[in-house]
C-alpha positions in Angstrom: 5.3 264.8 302.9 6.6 263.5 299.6 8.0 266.6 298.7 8.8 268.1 302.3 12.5 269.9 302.2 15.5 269.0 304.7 14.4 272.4 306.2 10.7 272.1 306.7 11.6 267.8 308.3 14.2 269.3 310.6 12.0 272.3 312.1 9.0 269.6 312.2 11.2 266.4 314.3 13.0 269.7 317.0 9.5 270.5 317.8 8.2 267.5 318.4 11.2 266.3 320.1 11.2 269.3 322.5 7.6 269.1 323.4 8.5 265.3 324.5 6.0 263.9 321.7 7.6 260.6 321.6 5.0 259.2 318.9 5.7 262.1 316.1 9.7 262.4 316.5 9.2 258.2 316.1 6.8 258.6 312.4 9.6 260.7 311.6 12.7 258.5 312.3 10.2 255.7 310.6 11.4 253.9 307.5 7.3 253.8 306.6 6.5 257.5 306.9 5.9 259.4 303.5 8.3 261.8 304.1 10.8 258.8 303.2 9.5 259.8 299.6 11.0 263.1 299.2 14.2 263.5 297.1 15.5 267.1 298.6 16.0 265.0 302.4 19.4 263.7 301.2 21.0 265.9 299.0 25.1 266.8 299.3 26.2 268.0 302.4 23.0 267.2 304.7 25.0 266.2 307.6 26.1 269.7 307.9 22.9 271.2 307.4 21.2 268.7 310.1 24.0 269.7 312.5 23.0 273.6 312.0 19.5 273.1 313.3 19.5 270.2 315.4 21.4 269.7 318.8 23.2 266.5 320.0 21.9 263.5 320.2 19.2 264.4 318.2 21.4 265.9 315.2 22.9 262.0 315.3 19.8 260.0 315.3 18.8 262.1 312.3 21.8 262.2 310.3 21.7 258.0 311.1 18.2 257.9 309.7 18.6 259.8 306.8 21.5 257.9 305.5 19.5 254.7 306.0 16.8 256.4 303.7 19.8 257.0 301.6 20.2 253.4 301.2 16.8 252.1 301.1 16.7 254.2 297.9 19.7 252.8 296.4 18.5 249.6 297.6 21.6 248.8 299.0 20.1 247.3 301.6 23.7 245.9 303.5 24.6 249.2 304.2 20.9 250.4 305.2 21.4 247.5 307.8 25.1 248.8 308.8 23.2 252.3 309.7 20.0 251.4 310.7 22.0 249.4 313.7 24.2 251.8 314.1 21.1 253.9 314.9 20.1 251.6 316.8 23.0 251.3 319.4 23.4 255.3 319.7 19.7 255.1 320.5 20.4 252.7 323.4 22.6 255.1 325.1 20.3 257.6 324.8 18.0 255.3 326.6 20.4 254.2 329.4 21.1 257.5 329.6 17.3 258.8 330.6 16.7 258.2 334.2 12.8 258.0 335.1 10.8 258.6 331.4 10.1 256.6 329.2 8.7 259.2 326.4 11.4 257.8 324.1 9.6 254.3 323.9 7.3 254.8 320.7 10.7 255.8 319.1 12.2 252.8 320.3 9.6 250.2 319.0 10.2 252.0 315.9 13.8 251.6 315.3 13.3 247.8 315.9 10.9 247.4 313.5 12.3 249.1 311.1 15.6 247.3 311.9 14.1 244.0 311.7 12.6 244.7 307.9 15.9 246.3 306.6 17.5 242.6 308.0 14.9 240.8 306.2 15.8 242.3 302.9 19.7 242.4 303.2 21.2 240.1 300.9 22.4 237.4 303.5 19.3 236.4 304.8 18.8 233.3 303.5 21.6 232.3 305.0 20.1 232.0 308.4 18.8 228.8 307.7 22.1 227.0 306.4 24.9 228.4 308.5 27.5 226.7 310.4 27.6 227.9 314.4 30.8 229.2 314.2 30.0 231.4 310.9 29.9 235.1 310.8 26.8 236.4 312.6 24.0 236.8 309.8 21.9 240.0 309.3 18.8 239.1 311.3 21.3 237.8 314.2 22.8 241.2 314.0 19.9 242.8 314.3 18.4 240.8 316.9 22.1 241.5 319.2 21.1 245.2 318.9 17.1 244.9 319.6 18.3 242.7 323.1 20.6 245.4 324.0 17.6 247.6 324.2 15.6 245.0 325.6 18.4 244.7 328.4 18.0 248.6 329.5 14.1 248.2 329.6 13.6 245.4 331.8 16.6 246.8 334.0 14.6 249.6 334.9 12.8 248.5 337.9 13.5 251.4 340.4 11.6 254.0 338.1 7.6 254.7 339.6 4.9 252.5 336.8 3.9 254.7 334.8 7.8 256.1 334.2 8.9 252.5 334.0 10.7 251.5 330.5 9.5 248.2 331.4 6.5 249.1 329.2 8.6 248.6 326.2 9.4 245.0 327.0 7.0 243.5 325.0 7.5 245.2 321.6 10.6 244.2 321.8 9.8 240.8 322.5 7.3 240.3 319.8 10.0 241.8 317.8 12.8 239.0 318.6 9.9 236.4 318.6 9.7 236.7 314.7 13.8 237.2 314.1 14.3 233.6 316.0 11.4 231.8 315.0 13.2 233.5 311.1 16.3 231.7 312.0 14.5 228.8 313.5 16.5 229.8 317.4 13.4 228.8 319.4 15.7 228.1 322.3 16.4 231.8 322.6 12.5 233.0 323.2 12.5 230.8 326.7 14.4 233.6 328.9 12.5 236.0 326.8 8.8 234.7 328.0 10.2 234.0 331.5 11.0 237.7 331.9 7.5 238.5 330.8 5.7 236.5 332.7 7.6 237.6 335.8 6.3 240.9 334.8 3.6 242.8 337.0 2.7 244.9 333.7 2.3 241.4 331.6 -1.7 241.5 331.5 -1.6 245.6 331.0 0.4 245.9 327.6 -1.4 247.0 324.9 -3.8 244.2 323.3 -1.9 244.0 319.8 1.0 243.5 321.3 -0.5 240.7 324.2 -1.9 238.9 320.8 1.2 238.9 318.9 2.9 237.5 322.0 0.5 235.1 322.7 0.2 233.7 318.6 4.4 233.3 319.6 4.0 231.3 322.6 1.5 229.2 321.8 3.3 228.3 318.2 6.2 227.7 320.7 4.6 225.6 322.9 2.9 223.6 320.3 6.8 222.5 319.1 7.2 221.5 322.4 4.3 219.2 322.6 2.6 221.8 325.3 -0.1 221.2 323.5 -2.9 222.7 325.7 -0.7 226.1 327.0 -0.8 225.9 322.7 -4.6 225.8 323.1 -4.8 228.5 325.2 -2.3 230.8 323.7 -3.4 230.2 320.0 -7.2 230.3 321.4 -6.4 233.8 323.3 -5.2 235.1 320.0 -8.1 233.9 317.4 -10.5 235.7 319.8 -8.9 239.3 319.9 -7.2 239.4 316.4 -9.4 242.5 315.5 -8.0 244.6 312.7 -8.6 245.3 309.2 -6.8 242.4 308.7 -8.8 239.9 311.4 -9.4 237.5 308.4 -5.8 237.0 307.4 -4.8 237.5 310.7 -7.2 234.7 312.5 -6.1 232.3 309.4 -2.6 232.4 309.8 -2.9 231.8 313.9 -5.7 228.9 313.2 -2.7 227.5 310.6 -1.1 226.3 314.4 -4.6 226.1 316.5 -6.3 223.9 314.2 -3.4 221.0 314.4 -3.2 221.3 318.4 -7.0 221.3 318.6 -7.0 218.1 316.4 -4.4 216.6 319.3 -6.5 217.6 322.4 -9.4 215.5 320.1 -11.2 218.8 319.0 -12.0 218.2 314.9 -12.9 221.1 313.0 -15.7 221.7 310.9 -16.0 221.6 307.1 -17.7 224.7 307.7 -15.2 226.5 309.8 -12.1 225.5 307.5 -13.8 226.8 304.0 -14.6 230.0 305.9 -10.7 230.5 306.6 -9.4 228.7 303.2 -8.1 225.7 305.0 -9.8 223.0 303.7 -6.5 221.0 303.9 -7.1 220.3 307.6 -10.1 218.9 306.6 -8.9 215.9 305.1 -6.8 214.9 307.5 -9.1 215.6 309.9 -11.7 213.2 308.6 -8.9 210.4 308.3 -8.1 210.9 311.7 -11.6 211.0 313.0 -12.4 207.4 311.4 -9.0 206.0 311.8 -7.9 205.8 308.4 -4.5 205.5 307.6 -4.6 205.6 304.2 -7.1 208.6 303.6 -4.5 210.0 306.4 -1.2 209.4 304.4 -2.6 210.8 301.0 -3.9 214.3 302.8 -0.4 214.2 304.3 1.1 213.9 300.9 -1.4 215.2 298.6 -0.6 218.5 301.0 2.7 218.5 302.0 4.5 220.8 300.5 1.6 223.7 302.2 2.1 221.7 305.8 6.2 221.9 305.7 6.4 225.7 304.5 3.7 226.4 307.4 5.8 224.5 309.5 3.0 221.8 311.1 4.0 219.1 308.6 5.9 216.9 311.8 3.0 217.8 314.4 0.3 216.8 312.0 3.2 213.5 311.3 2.8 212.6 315.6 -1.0 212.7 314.9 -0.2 209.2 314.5 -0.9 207.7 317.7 -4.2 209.3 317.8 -5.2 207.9 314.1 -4.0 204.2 315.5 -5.9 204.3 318.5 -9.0 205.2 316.7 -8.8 202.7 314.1 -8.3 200.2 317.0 -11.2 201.6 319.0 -13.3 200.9 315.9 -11.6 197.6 315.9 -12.8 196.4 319.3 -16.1 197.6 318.6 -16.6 195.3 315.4 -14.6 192.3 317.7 -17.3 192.6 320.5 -14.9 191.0 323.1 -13.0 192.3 325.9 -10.1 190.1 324.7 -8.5 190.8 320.9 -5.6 189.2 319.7 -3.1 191.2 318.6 -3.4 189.4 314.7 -6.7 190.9 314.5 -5.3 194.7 315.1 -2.4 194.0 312.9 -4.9 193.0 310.1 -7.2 196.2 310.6 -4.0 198.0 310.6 -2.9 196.6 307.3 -6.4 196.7 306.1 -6.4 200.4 306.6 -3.5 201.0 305.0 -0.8 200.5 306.7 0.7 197.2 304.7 3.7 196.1 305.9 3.2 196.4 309.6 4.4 193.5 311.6 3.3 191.8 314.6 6.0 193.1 316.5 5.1 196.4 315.5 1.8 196.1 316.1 2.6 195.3 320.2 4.5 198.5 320.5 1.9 200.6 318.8 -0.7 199.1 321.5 1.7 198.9 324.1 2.3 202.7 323.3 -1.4 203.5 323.6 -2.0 201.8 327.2 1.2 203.5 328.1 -0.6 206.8 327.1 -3.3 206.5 328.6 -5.4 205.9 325.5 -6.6 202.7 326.2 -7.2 201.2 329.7 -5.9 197.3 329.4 -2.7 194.9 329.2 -1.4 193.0 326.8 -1.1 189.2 327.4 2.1 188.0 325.9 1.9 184.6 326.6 -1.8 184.6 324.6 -1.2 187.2 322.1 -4.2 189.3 323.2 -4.7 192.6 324.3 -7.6 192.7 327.1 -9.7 196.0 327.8 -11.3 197.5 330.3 -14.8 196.4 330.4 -16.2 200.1 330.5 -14.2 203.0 329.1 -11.9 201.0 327.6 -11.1 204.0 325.2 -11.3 207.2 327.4 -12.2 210.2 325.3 -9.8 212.6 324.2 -12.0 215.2 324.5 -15.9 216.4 325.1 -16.1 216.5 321.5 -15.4 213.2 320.8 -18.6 211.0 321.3 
């Protein structure tokens, strides 16, 4: 293929297009096929020569795809983008334009995934994250525009029979948009997109890879929303089927999220578990957070925080707070033996631990905080300065793993 001519690629995409073979006439619009390697594909004039052996629309999509290859070789990668979505939007006539198949799917998926990857290397994309709202549209937002237009047509198509549907094509396209806005940190934007799946009859029948990546998506979602067990769930779903050659990578990167929503729910992971995955980081924080130590906490926070903000948990594993106070105060009570602790005594376990210049006003909302949570069962008693527990289950578990 590295050496195929303009002749042989044309002869080879008409006959797969006109036997319907939706996943060869994809490979071969495909930025990642080897025939992408070939020098004699773009020589002078090969519009013409395209246009003598191809027929319309096909001729276009070519011509489109072969001037993106053009441009991936110069690496000019702003113009690669200008064609690749140009491809792109003739593609979603074509689509509108086929009433009852849905052959054209595979090509589809790959035109958006090549269109996200050719936004991800234009020049501009950096500037996603620093734009003003009422800037010029950056080259992943561009590309995400022309992925929803497509995205548009296929969930549209409701009147064609299941298996004609181009509904099947949904999700691809979802997981697709899923990694542009969580790029361009627009998390907003993937609600409509997960209601539409779910209101899908299809949603458990899509292929597995794709039900994964949508799932690792949600749950990374949810767990910014403080949904933390739909997080579980999703994130759980996804560590369980991530089966590929690259499960290891794979299950670390999706146990990057589960590990901090398991630690909320009260579920600690194991030494064990975390050195299997090379994420011995959790650990330490794990352990603070199991004893209730606020100083072993804020060193793991700090000694690894610049590996907790560029995965993005750094503020979830910051409201892990709450949990780490109530704890420490649990431990507290124990050691105090009373139902009845005044509030000077949890201030000075607080500082004790670490945290040095709380206050006693402080120290009331923190436990005022907790009861309101649900994570202790008492009152406090103002006019005494105590806070009184429950006399059994004063500190209801977070979880069956806690003992």
């Amino acid at each position: 293929m590295a050496d195929i001519t303009l002749n042989s690629y044309l002869h080879q995409i008409y006959s797969a297009y006109e036997d319907y073979n939706g996943e060869k006439v994809a490979s071969l619009l495909s930025i990642e096929d080897p025939h992408v390697l070939s020098t004699k594909l773009t020589g002078s004039n090969f519009e013409n020569s395209v246009q003598d052996v191809l027929h319309s629309p096909l001729a276009e999509m070519v011509i489109l795809h072969l001037n993106v290859l053009k441009k991936v070789t110069e690496q000019n990668m702003d113009e690669a983008l200008v064609y690749q979505c140009q491809f792109g939007q003739l593609f979603c006539k074509i689509l509108q334009g086929q009433k009852d198949e849905n052959w054209m799917l595979p090509i589809m998926e790959k035109i958006c995934h090549d269109l996200r990857r050719i936004a991800l290397s234009a020049k501009n994309v950096e500037d996603s994250m620093v734009r003003s709202e009422d800037s010029a549209p950056t080259c992943l937002e561009k590309a995400a525009d022309v992925i929803m237009a497509m995205f548009r047509i296929c969930a549209a198509d409701t009147r064609a029979q299941e298996n004609d549907t181009k509904r099947w094509g949904m999700l691809s396209l979802v997981n697709q948009l899923f990694k542009i806005y969580f790029r361009i940190n627009r998390l907003h934007l993937c609600k409509p997109l997960i209601r539409a799946i779910e209101a899908q009859n299809l949603k458990d029948r899509f292929p597995l890879n794709q039900i994964i990546v949508y799932k690792y998506y949600v749950g990374r979602k949810a767990m910014f929303d403080s949904e933390f067990t739909v997080a579980e769930e999703c994130l759980t779903f996804a560590f369980q089927h991530a089966s590929s050659k690259h499960s290891l990578e794979n299950k670390r990167k999706i146990l990057t999220y589960l590990v901090p929503v398991k630690m909320f729910l009260g579920w600690m992971p194991t030494k064990e578990a975390l050195e299997k995955y090379d994420l011995t980081e959790f650990y330490e924080v794990a352990d603070a957070l199991k004893v209730g130590n606020i100083r072993r906490f804020n060193n793991a926070l700090r000694k690894y925080e610049r590996k907790f903000i560029v995965s993005g948990v750094y503020l979830i594993l910051e409201k892990l707070r709450m949990i780490l106070y109530r704890n420490l105060l649990k431990k507290t009570c124990l050691i105090y033996a009373k139902t009845q602790i005044p509030i000077a005594v949890m201030q000075a376990a607080m500082q004790w631990s670490g945290y040095e210049d709380i206050d006693l006003d402080e120290t009331h909302c923190i436990v005022a905080n907790l009861i309101f949570t649900g994570q202790i069962r008492g009152y406090i008693s103002h006019q005494h300065q105590v806070l009184v527990v429950a006399k059994q289950n004063a500190f209801p578990k977070i979880s069956l793993s806690e003992s």
